[in-house]
N, C-alpha and C positions, 0 to 999 in steps of 0.2 A: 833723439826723438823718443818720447814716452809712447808705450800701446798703451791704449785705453781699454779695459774688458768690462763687458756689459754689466750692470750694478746685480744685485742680488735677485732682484724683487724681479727682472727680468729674467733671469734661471730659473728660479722658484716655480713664475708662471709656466714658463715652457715644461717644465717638466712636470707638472701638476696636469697641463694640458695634454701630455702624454699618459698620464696615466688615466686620466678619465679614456681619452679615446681607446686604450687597452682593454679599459672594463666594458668600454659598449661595443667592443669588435670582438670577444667572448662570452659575457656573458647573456645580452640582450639576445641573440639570435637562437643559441643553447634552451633559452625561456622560450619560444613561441615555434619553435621546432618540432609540434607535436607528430607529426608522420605519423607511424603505425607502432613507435614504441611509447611503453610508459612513462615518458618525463615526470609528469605533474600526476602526484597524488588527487584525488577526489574525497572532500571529507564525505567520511561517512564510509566511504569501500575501497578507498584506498587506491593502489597504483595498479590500474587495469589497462589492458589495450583498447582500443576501437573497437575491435573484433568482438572482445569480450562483452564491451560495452550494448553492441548490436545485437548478440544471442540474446545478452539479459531483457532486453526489450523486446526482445522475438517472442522469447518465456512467460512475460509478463502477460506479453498480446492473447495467449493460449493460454495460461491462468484464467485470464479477463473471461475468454470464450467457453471457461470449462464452469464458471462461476455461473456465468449467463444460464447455462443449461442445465446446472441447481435451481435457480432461481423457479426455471421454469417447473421440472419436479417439486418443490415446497408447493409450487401454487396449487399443482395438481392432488399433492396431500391434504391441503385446505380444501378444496372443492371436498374431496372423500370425505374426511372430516367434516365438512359440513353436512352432505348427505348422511350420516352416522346421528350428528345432533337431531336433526329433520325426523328421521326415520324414531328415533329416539322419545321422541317430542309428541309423535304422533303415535305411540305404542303410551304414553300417559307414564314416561318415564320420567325419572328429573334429572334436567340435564344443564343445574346451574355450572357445575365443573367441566362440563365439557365445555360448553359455551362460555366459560371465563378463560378457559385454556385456548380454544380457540381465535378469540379477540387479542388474546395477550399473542400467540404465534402468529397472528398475520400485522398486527400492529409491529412485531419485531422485523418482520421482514420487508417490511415498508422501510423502518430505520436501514436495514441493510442495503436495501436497494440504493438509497439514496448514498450511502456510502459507496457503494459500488460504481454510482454514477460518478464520484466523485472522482476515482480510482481510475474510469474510461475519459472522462480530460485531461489527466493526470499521463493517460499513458497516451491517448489516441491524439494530443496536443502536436503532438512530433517536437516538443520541445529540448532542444538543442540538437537535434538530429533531421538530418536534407528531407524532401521529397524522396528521393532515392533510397532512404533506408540508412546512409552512412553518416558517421558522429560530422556534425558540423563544429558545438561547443561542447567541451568535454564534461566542463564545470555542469551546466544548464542541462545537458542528458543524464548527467549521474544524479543528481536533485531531482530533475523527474522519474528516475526510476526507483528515487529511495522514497517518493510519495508515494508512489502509484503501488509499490509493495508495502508501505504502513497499511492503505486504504482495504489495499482486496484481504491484507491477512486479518484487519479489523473486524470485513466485512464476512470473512471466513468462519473467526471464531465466533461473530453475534446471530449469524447463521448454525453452527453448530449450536450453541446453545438452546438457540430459540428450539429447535428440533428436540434436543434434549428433555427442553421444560414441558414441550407437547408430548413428548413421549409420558413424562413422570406425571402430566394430567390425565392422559387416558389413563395407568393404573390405578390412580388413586379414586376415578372414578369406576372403573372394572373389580376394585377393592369394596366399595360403597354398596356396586349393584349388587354381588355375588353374596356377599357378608349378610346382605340386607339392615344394615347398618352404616351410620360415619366412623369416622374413628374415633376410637375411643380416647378421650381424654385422661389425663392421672387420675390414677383409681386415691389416690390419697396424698395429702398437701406434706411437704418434708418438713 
């Protein structure tokens, strides 16, 4: 009596069969195992815990709050600033430069705001992160907090400038009143 052993193509399958079930009883569960350690990288900040993840959004929240309460000082230099023009204005002084400085620095700070605002969706969304405070998706929190820190540091430096350029307007006008002159143009062509 001859044994008969099963053709090739039936070995082949089974152990093909076993090897895919090897790869999804290692490496599928290994992938979505995120607990409290760094598995999965985040583009853009790389391989952080939850933990980590949750201060940077704590940080961001207090940036947001510490931004707010600039904002609110800018406004109140504006108000000064404008009593300054007024009082100015009404002493029969010229106050094209101050009044061009000042439209330009509240105009900028309107730009920032609005960046700012964009910054408190960006962070107050809770996007990828519970009600509770903790990472829900890892991917979707670290993308929100790599927007919501473009926005406020955007809104940071257009802020610092604007303050800057108000600054370089008052002198150039304190340069004008004192001098009792503009400034002087080249005295002679090259």
């Amino acid at each position: 009596m001859k044994l008969r052993l099963p053709s090739n193509k039936y070995i082949l399958s089974a152990i093909g069969l076993l090897v895919a079930l090897a790869i999804l009883l290692t490496i599928v569960p290994a992938a979505y195992a995120e607990g409290n350690g760094p598995l999965t990288p985040i583009p853009g900040l790389g391989r952080l815990s939850n933990e980590t993840l949750v201060r940077m959004h704590q940080k961001e929240v207090n940036w947001y709050n510490d931004q707010e309460d600039l904002f609110k000082k800018a406004n109140s230099l504006a108000e000064k600033f404008q009593a300054l023009v007024t009082a100015e204005a009404a002493a029969q002084k010229d106050v094209t430069i101050l009044q061009e400085t000042l439209t330009t620095f509240q105009n900028e700070i309107g730009a920032c705001r609005e960046i700012h605002n964009v910054a408190g969706a960006s962070i107050f969304s809770l996007a990828g992160f519970g009600s509770n405070g903790l990472v829900k998706d890892r991917l979707v929190a670290g993308q929100a907090l790599i927007d919501g820190r473009a926005s406020l540091k955007e809104s940071h430096f257009r802020l610092q400038k604007a303050i800057d350029d108000l600054s370089k307007g008052f002198a150039k006008w304190r340069h004008t009143r004192i001098s009792d002159y503009r400034t002087p143009g080249p005295t002679k062509t090259p």
